[in-house]
C-alpha positions, -999 to 999 in steps of 0.1 A, spaced: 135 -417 178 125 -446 201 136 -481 185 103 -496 178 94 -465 163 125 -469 135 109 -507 132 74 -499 128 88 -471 99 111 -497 83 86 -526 78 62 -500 65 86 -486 39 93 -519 31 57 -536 24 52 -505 3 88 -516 -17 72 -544 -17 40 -539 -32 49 -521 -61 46 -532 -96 82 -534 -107 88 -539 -148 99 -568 -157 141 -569 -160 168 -588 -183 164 -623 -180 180 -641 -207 155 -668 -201 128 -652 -215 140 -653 -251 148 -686 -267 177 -686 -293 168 -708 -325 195 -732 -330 187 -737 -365 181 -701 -374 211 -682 -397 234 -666 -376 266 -645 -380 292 -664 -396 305 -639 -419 318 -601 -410 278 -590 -408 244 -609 -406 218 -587 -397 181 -592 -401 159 -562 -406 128 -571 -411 107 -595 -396 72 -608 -407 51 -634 -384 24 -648 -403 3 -680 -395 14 -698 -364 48 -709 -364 54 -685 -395 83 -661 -396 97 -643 -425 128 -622 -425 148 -601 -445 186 -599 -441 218 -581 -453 253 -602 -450 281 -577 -454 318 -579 -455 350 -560 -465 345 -576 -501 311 -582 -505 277 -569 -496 244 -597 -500 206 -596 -492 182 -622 -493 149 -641 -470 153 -665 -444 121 -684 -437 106 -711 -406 71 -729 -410 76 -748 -378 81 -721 -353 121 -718 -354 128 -752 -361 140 -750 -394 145 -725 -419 154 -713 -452 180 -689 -466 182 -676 -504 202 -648 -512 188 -626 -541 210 -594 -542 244 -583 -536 279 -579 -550 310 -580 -550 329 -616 -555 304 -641 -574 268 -616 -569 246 -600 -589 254 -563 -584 219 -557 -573 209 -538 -539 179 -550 -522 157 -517 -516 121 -528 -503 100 -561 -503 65 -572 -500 54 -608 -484 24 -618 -491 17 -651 -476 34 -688 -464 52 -692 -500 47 -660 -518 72 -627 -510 85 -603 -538 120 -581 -539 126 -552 -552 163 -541 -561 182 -517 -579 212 -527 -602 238 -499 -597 256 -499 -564 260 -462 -549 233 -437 -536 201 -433 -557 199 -417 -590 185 -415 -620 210 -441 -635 198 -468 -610 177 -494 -626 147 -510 -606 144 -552 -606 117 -571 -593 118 -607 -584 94 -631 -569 88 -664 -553 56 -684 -551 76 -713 -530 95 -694 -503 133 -691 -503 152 -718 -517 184 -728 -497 199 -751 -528 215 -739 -560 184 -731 -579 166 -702 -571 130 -696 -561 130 -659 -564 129 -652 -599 129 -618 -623 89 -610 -632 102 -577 -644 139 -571 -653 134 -536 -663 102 -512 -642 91 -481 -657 103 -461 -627 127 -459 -593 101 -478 -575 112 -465 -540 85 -491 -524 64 -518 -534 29 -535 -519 8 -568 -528 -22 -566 -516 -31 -608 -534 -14 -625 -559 -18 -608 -587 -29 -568 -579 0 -547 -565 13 -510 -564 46 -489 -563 59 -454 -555 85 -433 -576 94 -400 -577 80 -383 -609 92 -348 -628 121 -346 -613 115 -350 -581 83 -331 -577 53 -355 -579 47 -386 -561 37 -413 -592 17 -443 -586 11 -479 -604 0 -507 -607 -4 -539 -617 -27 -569 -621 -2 -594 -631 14 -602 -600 44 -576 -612 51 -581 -652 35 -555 -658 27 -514 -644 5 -490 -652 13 -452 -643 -23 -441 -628 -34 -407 -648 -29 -384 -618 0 -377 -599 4 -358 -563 23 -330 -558 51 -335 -537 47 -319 -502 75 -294 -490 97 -318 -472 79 -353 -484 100 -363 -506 116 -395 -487 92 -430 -480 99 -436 -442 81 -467 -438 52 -486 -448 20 -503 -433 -5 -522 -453 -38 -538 -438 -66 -554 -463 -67 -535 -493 -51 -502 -476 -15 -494 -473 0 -462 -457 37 -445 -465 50 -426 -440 65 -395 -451 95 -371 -437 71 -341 -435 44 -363 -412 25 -367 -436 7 -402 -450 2 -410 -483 -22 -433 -488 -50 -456 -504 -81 -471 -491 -94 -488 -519 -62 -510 -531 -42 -488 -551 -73 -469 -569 -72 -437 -555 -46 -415 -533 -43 -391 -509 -26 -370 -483 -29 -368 -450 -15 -351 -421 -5 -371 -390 4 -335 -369 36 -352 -358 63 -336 -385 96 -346 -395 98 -365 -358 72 -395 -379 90 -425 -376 60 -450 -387 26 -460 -385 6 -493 -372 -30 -503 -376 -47 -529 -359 -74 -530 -386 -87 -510 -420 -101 -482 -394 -81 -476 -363 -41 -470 -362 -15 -452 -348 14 -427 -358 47 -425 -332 78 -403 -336 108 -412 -316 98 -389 -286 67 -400 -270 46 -378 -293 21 -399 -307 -11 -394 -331 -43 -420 -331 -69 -423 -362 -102 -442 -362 -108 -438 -402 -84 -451 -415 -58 -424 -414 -84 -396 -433 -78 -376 -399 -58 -378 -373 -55 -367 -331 -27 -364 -315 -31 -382 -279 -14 -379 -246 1 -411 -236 25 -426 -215 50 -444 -246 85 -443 -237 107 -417 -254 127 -430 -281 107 -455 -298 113 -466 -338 88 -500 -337 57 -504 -330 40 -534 -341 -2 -548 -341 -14 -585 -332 -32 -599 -364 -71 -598 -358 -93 -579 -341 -75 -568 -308 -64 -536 -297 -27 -545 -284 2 -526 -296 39 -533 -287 65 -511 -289 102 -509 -285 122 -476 -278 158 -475 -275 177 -449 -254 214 -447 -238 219 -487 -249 187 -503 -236 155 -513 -252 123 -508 -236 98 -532 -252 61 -519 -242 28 -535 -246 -8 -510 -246 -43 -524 -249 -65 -493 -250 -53 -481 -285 -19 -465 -273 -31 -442 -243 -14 -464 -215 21 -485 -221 30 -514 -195 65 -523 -198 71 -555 -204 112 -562 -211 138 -545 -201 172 -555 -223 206 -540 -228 208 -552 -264 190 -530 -293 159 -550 -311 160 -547 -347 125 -557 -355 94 -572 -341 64 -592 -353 38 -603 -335 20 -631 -347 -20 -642 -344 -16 -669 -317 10 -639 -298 42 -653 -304 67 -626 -303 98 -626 -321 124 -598 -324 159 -594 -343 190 -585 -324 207 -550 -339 241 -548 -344 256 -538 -312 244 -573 -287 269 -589 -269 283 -612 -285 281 -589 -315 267 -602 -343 299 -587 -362 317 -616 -343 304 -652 -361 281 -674 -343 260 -643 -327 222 -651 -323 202 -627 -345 167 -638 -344 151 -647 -307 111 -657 -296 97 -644 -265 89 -671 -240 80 -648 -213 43 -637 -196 21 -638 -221 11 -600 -236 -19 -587 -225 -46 -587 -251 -81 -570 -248 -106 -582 -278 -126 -556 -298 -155 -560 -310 -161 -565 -347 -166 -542 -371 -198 -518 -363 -221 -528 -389 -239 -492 -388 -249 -486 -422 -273 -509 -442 -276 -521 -469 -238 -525 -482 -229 -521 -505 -260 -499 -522 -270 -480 -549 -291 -455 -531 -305 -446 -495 -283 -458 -467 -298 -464 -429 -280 -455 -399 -301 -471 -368 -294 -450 -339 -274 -424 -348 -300 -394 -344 -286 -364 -329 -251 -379 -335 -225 -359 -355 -221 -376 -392 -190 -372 -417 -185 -388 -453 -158 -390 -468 -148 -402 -501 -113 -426 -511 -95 -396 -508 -108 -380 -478 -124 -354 -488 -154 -343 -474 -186 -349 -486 -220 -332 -484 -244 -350 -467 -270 -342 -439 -285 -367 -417 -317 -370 -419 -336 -395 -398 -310 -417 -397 -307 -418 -437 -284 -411 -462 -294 -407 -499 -261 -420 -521 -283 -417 -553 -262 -391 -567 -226 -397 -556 -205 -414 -578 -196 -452 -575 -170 -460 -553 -157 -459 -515 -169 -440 -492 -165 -435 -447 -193 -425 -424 -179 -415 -397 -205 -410 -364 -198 -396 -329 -223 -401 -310 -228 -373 -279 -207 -396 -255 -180 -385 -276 -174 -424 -290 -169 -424 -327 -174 -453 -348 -164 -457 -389 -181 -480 -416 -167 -483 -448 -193 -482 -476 -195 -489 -516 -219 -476 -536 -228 -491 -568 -252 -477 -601 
């Protein structure tokens, strides 16, 4: 080949090196490590979970462990990492309580509850269920904030949820094993009430694999794909059936209506009712993801993180989960991330980074300080159906020749027919109900509805 021939080749090979879009690597830069934030200085620190409220807001759940002891507790920041609070609530061995932390629900800036069980060992029957709370944050004095509200629960709560101050639910196992019982309570945890109907336990659904709450609606994510959940804060419960299996790992939302379910292969599963049905969708997510996390408000950015052969892969997708831009490339596993309102990320390091948080002094808790995410707003809520909430005839402007669902709390089906744009509610019982519509462009919108006699 002549020489300018191998030029002319080279430069083009290399302006089309050049002009691809190349993910963004391992730069150490792009975290900041909080000098003030709890690290490792014991055998184990490891923080779990991580909750970003308001701006600046971070809440995080932790587990301290050693050859002689085992401890859990909340770490908090109000000014963005600058300082914080630490308030252990469970563990034993040495000077502890005995208790094992099991779930948790934070509510807001000061208010968080923890749930434990007093027996150390795997679960049984024998454990006994504790719930504490605080209404000041974690204390990192002598004196406590988190306090007992109910020493002894009527059940093996395996989760909890606070939906405000006062109203919350819980999960046990029921007849040995067989039925899924819910309560409740309207006294910010004193007190529960079994509601009268319990769900059979689906083949395989035994086991709560995580949890996702948004407004008065909280999802659990079952071993057999399936949710469990309520729309109407706790009321009323149902089943459904995310089509991804055993592979579920968890569930997001973005709002009351619109969410998504991932396993740890790149199956994923998108609803636009608020998990009553769900489709699975072809996307480009990264095998091996466990996280995936929503920004506060009305936007449609997701971020994930998968983890394969000792790197993370943290992703970001603005179009509801179909398309993933990669957005950090690390050779560390992340714990947990939270996204806050004002898209500050934050993430906890698991327990293999270098320096290992098994070795004291190791950074645990980092903030992204890289590109900001990419966000694309949504708008509000379509306000389809007027008037709402109603006791009769509902109008739905514009949705003639469309295709229109309702459903009731508990998704079931109800029969309706659509005519002239109306709905006639007069003789459905009080209570929630979804219209869904898909219009022929195949767009379909949901409004949430309460009908009232």
């Amino acid at each position: 080949m002549r020489p300018n021939l191998v030029l002319r080749n080279l430069l083009v090979v290399m302006t089309l090196l050049m002009s691809v879009a190349l993910p963004e690597q391992t730069n150490a830069q792009t975290w900041v490590t909080m000098p003030n934030a709890p690290k490792n200085n014991y055998d184990w620190f490891e923080v779990r979970k991580i909750v970003a409220l308001g701006p600046g807001v971070l809440w995080g759940v932790f587990i301290n462990s050693s050859s002689r002891s085992y401890e859990g507790g909340f770490i908090r920041t109000l000014d963005n990492g600058q300082t914080w609070q630490r308030e252990y609530t469970e563990g034993w061995g040495g000077s502890f309580n005995g208790r094992r932390p099991v779930d948790s629900s934070i509510l807001d800036n000061n208010t968080a509850w923890s749930l434990s069980y007093a027996t150390i060992g795997p679960v049984s029957p024998n454990n006994t269920a504790i719930l504490t709370r605080t209404t000041n944050g974690p204390n990192t004095t002598s004196n406590p904030h988190f306090v007992t509200v109910c020493a002894v629960l009527p059940a093996l709560f395996q989760r909890i949820h606070f939906f405000d101050a006062t109203t919350g639910v819980a999960a046990a196992l029921g007849n040995s094993g067989t039925t899924w019982q819910i309560y409740r309570s309207s006294d910010a945890g004193v007190t529960w009430t079994a509601l009268p109907t319990a769900l059979p336990v689906p083949a395989g659904g035994a086991t709560i694999v995580a949890k996702t709450a948004k407004g008065s609606c909280l999802w659990l994510a079952l071993t057999n794909g399936n949710s469990l959940q309520t729309l109407d804060g706790g009321m009323t419960w149902a089943y459904s059936d995310t089509g991804l299996g055993a592979a579920l790992r968890g569930i997001a939302f973005r709002d009351t209506f619109n969410g998504l379910a991932f396993s740890g292969t790149s199956a994923m599963a998108r609803t636009t009712d608020g998990g009553i049905t769900w489709s699975p969708i072809v996307t480009t997510l990264p095998d091996g993801v466990y996280i995936l996390t929503t920004k506060p408000g009305s936007s449609s950015t997701y971020v994930s993180s998968s983890f394969r052969q000792g790197i993370s892969t943290i992703s970001t997708s603005s179009d509801d989960g179909v398309t993933w831009q990669t957005r950090k490339v690390e050779n560390f596993p992340i714990e947990d991330l939270a996204l806050s309102a004002d898209e500050q990320l934050w993430s906890t390091v698991g327990p293999t980074y270098s320096p290992r948080p098994s070795f004291p002094g190791a950074d645990v808790i980092l903030r992204y300080a890289g590109a900001p995410l990419a966000t694309k707003a949504t708008a509000a809520s379509n306000a389809l159906a007027y008037p709402n909430p109603t006791t009769g005839r509902v109008q739905l402007p514009g949705s003639e020749g469309s295709a229109v669902r309702v459903y009731d709390a508990t998704g079931r089906v109800q029969a309706f027919s659509n005519m002239s744009g109306e709905l006639d509610f007069s003789a459905a019982p009080a209570g929630l109900y979804f219209i869904t519509i898909k219009k022929t462009t195949g767009v379909t919108t949901t409004q949430r509805i309460s009908v009232v006699h």
